[in-house]
FIPATI-131471 format. One line per 5 residues: number of its first residue (from 0); their letters; for each residue x, y, z of N, C-alpha, C. Coordinates in nm, 4 decimals, decimal comma. Each point is the difference from the previous one (the first is absolute). Example, Ala and Ser with C-alpha at 12.3 -4.5 7.8 and 13.67 -1.06 7.14 Angstrom:
<atoms>
0> as> 1,3190 -0,5690 0,7800 -0,0890 0,1190 0,0000 0,0900 0,1200 0,0000 ~ -0,0350 0,1050 -0,0720 0,0820 0,1190 0,0060 -0,0770 0,1090 0,0730 $
</atoms>
This chain:
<atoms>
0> xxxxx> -15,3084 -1,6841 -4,8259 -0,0401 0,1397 0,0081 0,1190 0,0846 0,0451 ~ 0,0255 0,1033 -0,0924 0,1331 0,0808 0,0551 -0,0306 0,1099 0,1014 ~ 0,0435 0,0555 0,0923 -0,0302 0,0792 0,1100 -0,0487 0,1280 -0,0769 ~ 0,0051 0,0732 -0,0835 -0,0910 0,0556 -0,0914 -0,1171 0,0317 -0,0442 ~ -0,0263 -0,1689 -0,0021 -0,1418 -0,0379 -0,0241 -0,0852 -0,0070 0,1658 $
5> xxxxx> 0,0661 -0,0534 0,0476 -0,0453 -0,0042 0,1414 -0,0536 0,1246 0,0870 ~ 0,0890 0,1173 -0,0714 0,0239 0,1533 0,0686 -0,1539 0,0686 -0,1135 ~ 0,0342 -0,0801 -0,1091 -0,1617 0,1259 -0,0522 -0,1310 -0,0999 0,0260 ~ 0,0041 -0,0875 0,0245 -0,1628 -0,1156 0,0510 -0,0200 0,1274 0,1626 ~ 0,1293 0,0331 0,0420 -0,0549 0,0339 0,1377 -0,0477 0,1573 -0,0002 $
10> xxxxx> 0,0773 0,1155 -0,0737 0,0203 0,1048 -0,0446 -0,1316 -0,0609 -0,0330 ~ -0,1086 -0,0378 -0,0803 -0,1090 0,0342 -0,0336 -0,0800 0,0116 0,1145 ~ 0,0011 -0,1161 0,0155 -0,0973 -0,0467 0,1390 -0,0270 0,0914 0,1137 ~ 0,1457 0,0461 0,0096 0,0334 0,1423 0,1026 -0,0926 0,0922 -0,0204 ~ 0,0364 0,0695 -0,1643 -0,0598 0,1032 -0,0833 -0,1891 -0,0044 -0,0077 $
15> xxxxx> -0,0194 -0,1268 -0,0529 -0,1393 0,0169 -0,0340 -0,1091 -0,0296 0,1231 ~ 0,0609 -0,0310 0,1099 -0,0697 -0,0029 0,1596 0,0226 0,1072 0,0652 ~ 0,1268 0,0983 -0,0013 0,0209 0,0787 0,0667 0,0411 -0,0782 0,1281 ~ 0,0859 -0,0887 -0,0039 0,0385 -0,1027 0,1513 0,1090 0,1119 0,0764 ~ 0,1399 0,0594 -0,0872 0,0407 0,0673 0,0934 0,0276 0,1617 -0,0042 $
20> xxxxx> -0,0423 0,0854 0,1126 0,0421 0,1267 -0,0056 0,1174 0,0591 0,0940 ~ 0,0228 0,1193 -0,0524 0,1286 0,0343 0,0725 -0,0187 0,0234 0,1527 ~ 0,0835 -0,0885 0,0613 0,0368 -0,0070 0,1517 -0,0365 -0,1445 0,0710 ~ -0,0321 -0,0648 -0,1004 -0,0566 -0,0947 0,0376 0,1014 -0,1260 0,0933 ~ -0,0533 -0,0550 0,0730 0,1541 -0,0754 0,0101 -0,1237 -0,1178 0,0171 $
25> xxxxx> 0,0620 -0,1322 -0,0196 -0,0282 -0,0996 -0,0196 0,0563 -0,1325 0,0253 ~ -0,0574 -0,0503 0,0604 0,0657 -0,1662 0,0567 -0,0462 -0,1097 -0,1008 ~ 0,0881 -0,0691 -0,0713 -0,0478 -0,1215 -0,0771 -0,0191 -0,1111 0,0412 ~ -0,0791 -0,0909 0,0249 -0,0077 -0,0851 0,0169 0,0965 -0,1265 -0,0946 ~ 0,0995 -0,0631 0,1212 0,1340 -0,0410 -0,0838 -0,0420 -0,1499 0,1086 $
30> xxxxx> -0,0796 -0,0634 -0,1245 -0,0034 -0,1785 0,0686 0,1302 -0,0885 0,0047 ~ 0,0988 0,0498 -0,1325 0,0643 -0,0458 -0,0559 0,0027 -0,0848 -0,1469 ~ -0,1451 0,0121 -0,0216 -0,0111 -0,1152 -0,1147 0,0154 0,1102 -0,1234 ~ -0,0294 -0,1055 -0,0946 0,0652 0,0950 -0,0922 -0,0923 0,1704 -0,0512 ~ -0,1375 -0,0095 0,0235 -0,0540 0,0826 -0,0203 0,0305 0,1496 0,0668 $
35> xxxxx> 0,0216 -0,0362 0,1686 0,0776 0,1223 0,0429 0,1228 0,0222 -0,0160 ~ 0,0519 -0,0799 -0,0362 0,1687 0,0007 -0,0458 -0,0103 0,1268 -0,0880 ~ -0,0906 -0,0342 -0,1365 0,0102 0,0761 -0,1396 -0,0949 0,1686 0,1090 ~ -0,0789 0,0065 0,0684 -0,0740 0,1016 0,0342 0,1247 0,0892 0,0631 ~ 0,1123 -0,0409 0,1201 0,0778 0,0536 0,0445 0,0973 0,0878 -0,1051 $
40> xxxxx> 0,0268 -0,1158 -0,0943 0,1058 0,0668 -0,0907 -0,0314 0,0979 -0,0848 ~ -0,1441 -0,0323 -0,0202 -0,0364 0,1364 -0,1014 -0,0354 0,1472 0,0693 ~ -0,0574 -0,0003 0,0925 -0,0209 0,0707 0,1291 0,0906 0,1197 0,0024 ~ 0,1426 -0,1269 0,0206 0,1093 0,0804 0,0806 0,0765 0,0841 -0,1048 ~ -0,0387 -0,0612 -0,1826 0,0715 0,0563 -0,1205 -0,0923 0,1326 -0,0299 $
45> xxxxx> -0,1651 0,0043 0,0646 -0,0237 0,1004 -0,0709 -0,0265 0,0982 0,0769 ~ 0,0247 -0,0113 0,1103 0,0508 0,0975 0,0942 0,0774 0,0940 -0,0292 ~ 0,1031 -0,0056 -0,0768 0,1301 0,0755 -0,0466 -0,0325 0,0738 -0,0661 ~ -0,1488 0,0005 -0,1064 0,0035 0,0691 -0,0991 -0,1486 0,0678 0,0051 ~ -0,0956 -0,0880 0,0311 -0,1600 0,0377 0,0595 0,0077 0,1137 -0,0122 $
50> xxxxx> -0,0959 0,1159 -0,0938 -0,0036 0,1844 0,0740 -0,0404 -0,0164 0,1118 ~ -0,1145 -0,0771 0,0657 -0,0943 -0,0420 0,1394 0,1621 -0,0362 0,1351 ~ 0,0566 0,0608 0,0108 0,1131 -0,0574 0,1016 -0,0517 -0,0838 0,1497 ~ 0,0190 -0,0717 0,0070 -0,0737 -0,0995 0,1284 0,1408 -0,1190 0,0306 ~ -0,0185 -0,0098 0,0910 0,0501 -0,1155 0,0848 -0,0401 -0,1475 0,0023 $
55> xxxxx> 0,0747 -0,0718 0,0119 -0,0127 -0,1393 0,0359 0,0764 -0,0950 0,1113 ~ -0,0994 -0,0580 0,0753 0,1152 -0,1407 0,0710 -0,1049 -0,0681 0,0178 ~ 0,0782 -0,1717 0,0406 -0,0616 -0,1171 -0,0174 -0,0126 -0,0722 0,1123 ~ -0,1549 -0,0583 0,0000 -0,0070 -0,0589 0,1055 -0,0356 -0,1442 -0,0305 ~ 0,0421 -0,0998 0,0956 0,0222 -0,1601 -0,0067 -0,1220 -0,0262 0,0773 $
60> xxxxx> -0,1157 -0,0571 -0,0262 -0,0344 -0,0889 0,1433 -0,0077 -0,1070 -0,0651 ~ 0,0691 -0,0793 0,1483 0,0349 -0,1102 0,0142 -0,0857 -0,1054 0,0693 ~ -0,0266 -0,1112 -0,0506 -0,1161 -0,0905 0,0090 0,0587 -0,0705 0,1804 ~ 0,1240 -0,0176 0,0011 0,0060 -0,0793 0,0995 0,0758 -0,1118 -0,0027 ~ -0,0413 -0,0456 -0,1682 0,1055 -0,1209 -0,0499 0,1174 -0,0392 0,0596 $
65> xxxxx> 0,0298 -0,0980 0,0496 0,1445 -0,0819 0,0568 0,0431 0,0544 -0,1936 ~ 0,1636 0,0143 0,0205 0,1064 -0,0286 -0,1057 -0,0304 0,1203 -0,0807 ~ -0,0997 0,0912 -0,0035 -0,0461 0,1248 -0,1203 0,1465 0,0857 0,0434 ~ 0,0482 0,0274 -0,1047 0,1066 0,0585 -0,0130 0,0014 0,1789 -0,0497 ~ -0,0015 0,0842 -0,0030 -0,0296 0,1265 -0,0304 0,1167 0,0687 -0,0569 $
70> xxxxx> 0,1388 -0,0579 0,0366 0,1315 0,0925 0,0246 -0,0377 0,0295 -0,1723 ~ 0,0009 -0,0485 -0,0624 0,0204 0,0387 -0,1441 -0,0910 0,1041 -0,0643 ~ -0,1104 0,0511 0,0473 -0,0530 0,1206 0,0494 0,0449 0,0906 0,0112 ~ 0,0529 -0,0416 0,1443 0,0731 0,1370 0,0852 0,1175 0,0552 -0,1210 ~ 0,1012 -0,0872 -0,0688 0,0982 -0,0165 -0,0708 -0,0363 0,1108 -0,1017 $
75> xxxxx> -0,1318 -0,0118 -0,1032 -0,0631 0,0611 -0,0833 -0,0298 0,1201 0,0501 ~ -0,0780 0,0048 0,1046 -0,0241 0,1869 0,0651 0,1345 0,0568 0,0390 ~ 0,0813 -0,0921 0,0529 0,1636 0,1018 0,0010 0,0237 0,0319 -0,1224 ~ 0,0006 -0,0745 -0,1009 0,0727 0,0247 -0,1118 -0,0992 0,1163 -0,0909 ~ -0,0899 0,0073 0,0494 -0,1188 0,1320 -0,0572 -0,0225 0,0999 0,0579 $
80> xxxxx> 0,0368 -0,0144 0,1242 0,0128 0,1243 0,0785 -0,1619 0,0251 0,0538 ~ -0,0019 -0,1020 0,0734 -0,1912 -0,0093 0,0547 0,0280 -0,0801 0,1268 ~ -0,0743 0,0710 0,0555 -0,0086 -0,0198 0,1455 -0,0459 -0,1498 -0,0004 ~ 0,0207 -0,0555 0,1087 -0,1032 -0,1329 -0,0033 -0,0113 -0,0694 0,1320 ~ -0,1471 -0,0660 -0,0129 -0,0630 -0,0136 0,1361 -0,0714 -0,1386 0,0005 $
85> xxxxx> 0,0578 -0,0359 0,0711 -0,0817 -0,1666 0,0008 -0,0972 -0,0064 0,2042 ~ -0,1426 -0,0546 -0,0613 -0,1066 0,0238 0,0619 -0,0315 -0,1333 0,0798 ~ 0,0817 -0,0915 0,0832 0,0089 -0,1027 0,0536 -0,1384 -0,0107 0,0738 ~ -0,0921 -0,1446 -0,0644 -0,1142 -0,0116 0,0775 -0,0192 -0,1527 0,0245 ~ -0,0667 -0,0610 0,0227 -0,0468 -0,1200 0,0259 -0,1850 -0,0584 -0,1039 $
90> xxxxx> 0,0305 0,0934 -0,0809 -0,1692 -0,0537 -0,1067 0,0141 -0,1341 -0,0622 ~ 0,0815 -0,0748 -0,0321 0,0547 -0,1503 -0,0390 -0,0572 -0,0487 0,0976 ~ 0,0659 -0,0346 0,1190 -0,0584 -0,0840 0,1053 -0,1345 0,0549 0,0710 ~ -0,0893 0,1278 -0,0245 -0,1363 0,0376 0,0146 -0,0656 -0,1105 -0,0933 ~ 0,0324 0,0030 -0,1403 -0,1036 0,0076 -0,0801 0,0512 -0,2145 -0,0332 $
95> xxxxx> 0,0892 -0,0127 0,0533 0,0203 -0,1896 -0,0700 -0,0161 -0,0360 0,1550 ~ 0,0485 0,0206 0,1055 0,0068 -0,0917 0,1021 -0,0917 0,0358 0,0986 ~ -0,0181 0,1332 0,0119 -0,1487 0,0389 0,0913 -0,1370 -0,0344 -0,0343 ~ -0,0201 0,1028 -0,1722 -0,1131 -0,0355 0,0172 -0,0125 -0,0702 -0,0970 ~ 0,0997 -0,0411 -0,0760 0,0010 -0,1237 -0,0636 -0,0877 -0,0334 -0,1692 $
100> xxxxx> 0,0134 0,1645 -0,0290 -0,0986 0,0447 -0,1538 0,0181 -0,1102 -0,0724 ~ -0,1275 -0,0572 -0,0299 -0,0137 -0,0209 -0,1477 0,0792 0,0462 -0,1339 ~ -0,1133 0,1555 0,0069 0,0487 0,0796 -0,1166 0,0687 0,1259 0,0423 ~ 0,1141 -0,0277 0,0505 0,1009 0,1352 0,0817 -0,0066 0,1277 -0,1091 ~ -0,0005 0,0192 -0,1330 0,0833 0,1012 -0,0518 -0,0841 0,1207 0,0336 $
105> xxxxx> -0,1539 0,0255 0,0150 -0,0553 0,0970 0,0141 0,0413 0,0514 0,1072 ~ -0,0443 -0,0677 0,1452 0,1010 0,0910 0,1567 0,1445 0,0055 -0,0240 ~ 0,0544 -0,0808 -0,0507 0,1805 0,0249 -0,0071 0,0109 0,1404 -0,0698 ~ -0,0738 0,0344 -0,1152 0,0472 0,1218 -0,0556 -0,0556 0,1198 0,0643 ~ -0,1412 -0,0502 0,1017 -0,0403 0,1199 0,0646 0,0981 0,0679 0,0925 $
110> xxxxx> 0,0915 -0,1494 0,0669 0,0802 0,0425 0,1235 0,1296 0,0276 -0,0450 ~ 0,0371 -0,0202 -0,1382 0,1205 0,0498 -0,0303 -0,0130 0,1700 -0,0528 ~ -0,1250 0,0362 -0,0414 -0,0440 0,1195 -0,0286 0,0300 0,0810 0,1254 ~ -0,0381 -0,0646 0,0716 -0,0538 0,0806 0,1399 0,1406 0,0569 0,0922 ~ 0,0758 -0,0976 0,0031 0,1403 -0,0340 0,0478 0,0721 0,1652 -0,1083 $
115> xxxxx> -0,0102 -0,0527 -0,1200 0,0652 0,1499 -0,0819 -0,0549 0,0760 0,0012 ~ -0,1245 0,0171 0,0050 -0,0840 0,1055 0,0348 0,0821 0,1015 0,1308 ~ -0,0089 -0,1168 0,0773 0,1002 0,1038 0,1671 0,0774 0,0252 -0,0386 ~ 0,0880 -0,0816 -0,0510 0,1118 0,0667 -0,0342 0,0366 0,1104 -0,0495 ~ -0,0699 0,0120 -0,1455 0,0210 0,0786 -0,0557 -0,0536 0,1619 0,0638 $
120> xxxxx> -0,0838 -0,0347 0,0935 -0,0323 0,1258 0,0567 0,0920 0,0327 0,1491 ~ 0,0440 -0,0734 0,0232 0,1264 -0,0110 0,0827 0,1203 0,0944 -0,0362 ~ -0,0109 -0,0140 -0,1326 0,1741 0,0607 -0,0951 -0,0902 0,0900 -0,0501 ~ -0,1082 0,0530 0,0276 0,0230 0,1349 -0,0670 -0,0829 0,0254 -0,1470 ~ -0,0477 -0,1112 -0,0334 -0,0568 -0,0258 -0,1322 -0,0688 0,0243 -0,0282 $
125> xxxxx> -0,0230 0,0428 -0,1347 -0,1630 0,0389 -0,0092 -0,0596 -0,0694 -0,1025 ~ 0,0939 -0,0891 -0,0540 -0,0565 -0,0931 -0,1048 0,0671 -0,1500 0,0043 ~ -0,0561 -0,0650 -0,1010 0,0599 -0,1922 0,0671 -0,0060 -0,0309 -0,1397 ~ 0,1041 -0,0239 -0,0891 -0,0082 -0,0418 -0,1285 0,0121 -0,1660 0,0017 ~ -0,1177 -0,0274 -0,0826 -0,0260 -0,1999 -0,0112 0,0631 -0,0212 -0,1434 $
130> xxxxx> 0,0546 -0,1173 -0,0020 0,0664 -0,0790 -0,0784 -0,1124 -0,1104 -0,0873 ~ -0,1063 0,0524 -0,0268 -0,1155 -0,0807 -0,0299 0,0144 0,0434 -0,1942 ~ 0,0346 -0,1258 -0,0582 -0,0208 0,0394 -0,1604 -0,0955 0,0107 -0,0613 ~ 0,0154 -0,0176 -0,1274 -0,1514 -0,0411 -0,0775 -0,0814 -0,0716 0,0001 ~ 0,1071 -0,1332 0,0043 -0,1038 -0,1173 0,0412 -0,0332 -0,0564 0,0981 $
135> xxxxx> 0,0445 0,0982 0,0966 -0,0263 -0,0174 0,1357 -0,1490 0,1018 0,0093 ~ 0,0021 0,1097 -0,0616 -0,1803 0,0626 -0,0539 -0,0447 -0,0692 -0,0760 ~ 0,0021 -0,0680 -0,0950 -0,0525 -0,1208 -0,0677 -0,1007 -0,0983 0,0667 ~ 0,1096 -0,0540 0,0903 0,0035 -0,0913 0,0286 -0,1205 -0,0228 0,1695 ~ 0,0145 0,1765 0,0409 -0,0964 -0,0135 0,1482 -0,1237 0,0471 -0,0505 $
140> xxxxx> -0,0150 0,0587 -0,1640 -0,1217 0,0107 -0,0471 -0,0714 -0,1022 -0,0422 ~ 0,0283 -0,1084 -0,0310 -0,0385 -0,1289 -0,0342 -0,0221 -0,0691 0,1446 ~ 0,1157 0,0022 0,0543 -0,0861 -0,0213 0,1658 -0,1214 0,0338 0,1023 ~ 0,0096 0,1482 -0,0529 -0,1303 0,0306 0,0350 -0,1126 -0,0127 -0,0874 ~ -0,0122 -0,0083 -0,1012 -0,0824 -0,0458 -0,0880 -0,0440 -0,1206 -0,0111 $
145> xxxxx> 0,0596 -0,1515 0,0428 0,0149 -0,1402 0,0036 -0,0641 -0,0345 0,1635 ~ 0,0712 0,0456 0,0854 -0,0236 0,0434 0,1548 -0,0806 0,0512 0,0294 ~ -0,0188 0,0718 0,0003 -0,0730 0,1416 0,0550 -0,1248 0,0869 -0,0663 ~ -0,0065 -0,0952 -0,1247 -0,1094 0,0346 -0,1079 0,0195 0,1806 0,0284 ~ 0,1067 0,0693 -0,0160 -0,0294 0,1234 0,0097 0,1252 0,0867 -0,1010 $
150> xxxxx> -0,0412 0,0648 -0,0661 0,1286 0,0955 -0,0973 0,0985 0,1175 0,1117 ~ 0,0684 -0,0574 0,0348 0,1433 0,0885 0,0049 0,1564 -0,0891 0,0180 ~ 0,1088 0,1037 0,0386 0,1118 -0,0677 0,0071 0,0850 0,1730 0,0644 ~ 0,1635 -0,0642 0,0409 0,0612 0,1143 0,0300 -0,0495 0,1340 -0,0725 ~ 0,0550 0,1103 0,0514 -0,0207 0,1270 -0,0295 0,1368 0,0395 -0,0385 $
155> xxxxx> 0,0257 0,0908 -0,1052 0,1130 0,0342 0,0225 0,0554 0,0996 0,1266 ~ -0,1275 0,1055 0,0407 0,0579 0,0279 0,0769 -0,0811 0,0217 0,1430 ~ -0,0140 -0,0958 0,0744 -0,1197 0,0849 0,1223 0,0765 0,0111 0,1279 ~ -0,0999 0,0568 0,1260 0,0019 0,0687 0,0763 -0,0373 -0,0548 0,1172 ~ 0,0565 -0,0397 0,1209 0,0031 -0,0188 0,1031 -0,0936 0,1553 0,0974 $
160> xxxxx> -0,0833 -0,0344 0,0491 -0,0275 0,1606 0,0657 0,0203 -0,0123 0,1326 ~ -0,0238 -0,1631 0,0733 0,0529 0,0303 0,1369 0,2038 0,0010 0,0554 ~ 0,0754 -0,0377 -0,1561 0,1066 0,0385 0,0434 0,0380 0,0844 -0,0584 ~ -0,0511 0,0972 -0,1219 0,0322 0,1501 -0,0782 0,1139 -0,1085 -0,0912 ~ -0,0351 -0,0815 -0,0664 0,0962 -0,0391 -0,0686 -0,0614 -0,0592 -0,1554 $
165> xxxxx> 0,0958 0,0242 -0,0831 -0,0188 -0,0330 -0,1086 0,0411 -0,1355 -0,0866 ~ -0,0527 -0,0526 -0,0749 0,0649 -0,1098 -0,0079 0,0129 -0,0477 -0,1928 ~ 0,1095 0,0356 -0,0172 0,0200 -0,0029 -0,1624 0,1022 -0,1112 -0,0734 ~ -0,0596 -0,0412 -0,1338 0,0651 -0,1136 -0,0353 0,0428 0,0487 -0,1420 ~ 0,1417 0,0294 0,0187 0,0493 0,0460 -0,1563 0,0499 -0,1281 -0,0744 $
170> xxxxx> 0,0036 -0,1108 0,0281 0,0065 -0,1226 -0,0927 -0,1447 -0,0450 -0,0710 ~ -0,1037 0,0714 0,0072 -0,1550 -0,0276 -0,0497 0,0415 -0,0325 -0,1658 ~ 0,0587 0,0657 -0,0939 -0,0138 -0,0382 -0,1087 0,1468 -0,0681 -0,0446 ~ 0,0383 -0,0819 0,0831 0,0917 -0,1191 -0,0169 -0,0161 -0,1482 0,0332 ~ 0,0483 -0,0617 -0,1355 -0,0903 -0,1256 -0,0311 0,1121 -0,0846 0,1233 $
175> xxxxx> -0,0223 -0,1107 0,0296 0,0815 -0,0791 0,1163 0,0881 -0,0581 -0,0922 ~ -0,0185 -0,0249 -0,0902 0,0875 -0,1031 -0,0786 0,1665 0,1109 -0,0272 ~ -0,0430 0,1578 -0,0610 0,0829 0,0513 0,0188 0,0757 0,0559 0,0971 ~ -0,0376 -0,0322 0,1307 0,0329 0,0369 0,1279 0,0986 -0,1279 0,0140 ~ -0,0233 -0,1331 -0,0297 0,0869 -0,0910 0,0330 0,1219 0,0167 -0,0905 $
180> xxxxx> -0,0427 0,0002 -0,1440 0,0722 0,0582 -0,0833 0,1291 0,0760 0,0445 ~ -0,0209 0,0940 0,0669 0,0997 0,1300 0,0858 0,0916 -0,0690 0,0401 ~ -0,0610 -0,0559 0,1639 0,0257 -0,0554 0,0818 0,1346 -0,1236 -0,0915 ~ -0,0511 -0,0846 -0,0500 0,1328 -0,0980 -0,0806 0,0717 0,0928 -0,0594 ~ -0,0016 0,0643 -0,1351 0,0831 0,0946 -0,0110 0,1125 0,0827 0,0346 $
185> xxxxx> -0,0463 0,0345 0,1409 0,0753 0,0785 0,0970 0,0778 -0,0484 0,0815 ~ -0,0719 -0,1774 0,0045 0,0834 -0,0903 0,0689 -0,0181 0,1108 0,1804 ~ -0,1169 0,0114 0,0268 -0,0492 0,1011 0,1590 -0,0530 -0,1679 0,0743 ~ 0,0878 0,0415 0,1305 -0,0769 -0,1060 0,0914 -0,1365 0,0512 0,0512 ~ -0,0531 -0,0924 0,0489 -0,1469 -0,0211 0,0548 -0,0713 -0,0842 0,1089 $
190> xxxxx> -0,0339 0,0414 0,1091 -0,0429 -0,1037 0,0618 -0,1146 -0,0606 -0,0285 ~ 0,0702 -0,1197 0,0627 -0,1337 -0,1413 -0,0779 -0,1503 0,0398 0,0935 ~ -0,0886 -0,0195 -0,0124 -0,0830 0,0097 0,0597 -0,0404 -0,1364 0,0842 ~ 0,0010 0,0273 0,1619 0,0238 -0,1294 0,0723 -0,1550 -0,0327 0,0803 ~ -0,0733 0,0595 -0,0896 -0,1534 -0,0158 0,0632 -0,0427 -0,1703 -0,0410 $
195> xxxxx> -0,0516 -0,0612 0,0897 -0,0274 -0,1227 -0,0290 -0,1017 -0,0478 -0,1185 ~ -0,0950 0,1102 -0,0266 -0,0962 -0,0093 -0,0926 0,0268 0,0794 -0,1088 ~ 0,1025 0,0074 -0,0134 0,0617 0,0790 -0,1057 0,0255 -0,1100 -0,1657 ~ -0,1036 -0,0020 -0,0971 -0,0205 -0,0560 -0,1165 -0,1258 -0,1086 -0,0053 ~ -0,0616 0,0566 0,1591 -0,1168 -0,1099 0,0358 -0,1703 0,1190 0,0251 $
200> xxxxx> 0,0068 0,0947 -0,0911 -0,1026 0,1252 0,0619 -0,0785 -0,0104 -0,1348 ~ -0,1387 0,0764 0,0645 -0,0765 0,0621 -0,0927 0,0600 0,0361 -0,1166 ~ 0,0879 0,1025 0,0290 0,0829 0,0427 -0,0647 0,0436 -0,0400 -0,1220 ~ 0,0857 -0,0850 0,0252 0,0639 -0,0985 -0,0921 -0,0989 -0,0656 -0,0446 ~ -0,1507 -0,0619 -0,0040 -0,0969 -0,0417 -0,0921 -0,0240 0,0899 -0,0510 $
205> xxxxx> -0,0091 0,0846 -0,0132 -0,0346 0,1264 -0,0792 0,0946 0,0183 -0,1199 ~ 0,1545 0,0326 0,0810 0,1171 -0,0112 -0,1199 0,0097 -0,0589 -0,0725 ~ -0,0511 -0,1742 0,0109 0,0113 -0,1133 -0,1111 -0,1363 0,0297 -0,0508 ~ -0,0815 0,0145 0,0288 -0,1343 0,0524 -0,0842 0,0310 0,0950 -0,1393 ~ 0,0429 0,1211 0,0869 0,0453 0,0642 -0,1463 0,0968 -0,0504 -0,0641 $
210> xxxxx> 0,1043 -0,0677 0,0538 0,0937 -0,0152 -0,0775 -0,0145 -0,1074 -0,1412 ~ -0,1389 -0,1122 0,0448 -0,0238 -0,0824 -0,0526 -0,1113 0,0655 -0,1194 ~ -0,0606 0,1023 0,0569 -0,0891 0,0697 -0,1290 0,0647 0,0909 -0,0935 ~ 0,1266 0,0485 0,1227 0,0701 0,0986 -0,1452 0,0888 -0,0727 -0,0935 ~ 0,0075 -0,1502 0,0258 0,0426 -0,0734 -0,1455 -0,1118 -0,0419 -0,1016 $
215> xxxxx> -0,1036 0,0478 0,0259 -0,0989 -0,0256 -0,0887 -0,0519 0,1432 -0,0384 ~ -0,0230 0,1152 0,0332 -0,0693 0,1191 0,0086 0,1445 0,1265 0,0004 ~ 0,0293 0,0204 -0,1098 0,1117 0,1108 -0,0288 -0,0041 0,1164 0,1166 ~ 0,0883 0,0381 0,0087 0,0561 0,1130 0,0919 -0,1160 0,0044 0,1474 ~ -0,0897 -0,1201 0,0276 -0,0691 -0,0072 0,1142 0,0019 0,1470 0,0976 $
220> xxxxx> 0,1592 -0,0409 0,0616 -0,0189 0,0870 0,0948 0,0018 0,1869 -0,0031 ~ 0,0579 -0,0254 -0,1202 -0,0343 0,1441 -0,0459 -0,1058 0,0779 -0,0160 ~ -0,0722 -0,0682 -0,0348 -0,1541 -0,0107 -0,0092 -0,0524 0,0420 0,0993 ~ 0,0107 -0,0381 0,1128 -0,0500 -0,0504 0,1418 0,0106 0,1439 0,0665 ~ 0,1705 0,0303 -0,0505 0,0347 0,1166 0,0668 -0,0407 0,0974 -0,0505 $
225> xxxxx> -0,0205 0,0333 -0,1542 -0,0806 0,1301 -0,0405 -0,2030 -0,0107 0,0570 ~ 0,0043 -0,1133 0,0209 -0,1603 -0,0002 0,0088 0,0274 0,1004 0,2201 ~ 0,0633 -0,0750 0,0591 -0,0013 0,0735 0,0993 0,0081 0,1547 0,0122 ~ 0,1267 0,0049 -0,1014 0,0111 0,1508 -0,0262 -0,1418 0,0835 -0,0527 ~ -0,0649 -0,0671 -0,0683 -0,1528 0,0718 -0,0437 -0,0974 -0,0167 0,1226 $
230> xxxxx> 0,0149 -0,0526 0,0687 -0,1234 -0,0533 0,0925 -0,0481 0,0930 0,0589 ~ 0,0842 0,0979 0,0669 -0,0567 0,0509 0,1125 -0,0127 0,0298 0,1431 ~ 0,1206 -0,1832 -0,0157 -0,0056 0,0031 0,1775 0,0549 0,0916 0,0471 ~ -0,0094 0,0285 0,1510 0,0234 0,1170 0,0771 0,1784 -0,0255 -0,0001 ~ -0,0093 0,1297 -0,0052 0,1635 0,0481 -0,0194 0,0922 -0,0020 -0,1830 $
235> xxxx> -0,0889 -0,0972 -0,0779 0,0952 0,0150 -0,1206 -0,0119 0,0615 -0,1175 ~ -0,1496 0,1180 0,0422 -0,0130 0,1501 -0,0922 0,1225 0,0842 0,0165 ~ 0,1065 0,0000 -0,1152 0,0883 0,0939 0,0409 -0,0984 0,1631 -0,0056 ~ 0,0974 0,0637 0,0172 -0,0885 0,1523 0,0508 0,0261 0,0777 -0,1068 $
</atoms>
């Protein structure tokens, strides 16, 4: 995928949600993996040109991990000219050695939410852009549907009311495959993800699910994603 392509998947997403207006300033959520990698860079390119003029800087939280390395981060926000903020906590050793989860990913993402959440209202923010793709909406709609016997998945864009914050995902209509795509291409580092249950989640049964039906069932996930787009759920009537 050439940075091009990358810049109009987001330019829509922006456009047809109404995610950003002028003055906005905004903290990205920068894990390091490759999904916020591609969210930072496009961010910081369409900033320059956006009529909507708004701000950006990036915030890290950090699991806790022995050996997680970040500098190459920091390296990337110097070289973009974005502030950057790493959110040092201890939720790794809460959620594996305290209380010892089973199925960690649901509280891990509550408390990594929560963690940027402060933050971001810390710096000033009034919005928190997620690095969540397509088939990452795909993929938590089938979760909740499989799980939860219930129809929804991310929003593109909702609303925090006890911290006045907004929370928008301009990678929604980018497929993952072309996100990795980038990422080799560009030859962009990335941090590995050092979560212990990391290729062992719900999650990931889900991913080989579709992945195993969309070799039998043409353009699957496409499918999946216009049927969400018709549905209804709260937040993805554009206006």
């Amino acid at each position: 995928m050439k940075h091009q392509r990358l810049l109009s998947y987001v330019r829509r997403a922006v456009d047809d949600y109404k995610m950003i207006n002028s003055g906005d300033k905004i903290a990205v959520g920068l894990s390091g993996g490759k999904d916020s990698v591609c969210l930072l860079l496009a961010l910081s390119d369409l900033r320059r040109f956006y009529p909507n003029k708004f701000d950006i800087c990036a915030v890290t939280v950090s699991l806790g991990f022995d050996g997680t390395d970040f500098s190459a981060m920091n390296s990337l926000c110097e070289k973009l000219n974005v502030d950057y903020h790493v959110v040092e906590t201890d939720i790794g050793d809460i959620i594996f050695n305290e209380r010892k989860e089973t199925n960690p990913c649901s509280l891990c993402a509550k408390m990594r939410k929560g963690a940027l959440n402060d933050k971001a209202e810390e710096l000033g923010c009034n919005k928190i852009a997620l690095g969540h793709n397509r088939d990452d909406i795909t993929e938590t709609f089938m979760m909740s549907l499989i799980f939860e016997a219930r129809i929804n998945t991310f929003a593109p864009v909702s609303y925090l009311d006890r911290k006045k914050l907004y929370s928008i995902r301009p990678l929604m209509y980018v497929p993952e495959k072309e996100i990795k795509g980038y990422i080799s291409k560009n030859e962009l580092t990335i941090v590995k993800n050092p979560c212990p249950a990391n290729g062992n989640t719900k999650r990931q049964e889900i991913k080989d699910l579709l992945y195993d039906l969309g070799k039998k069932y043409d353009n699957l996930d496409g499918k999946i994603f216009s049927a969400i787009q018709r549905s209804h759920i709260k937040g993805w009537d554009k206006e």
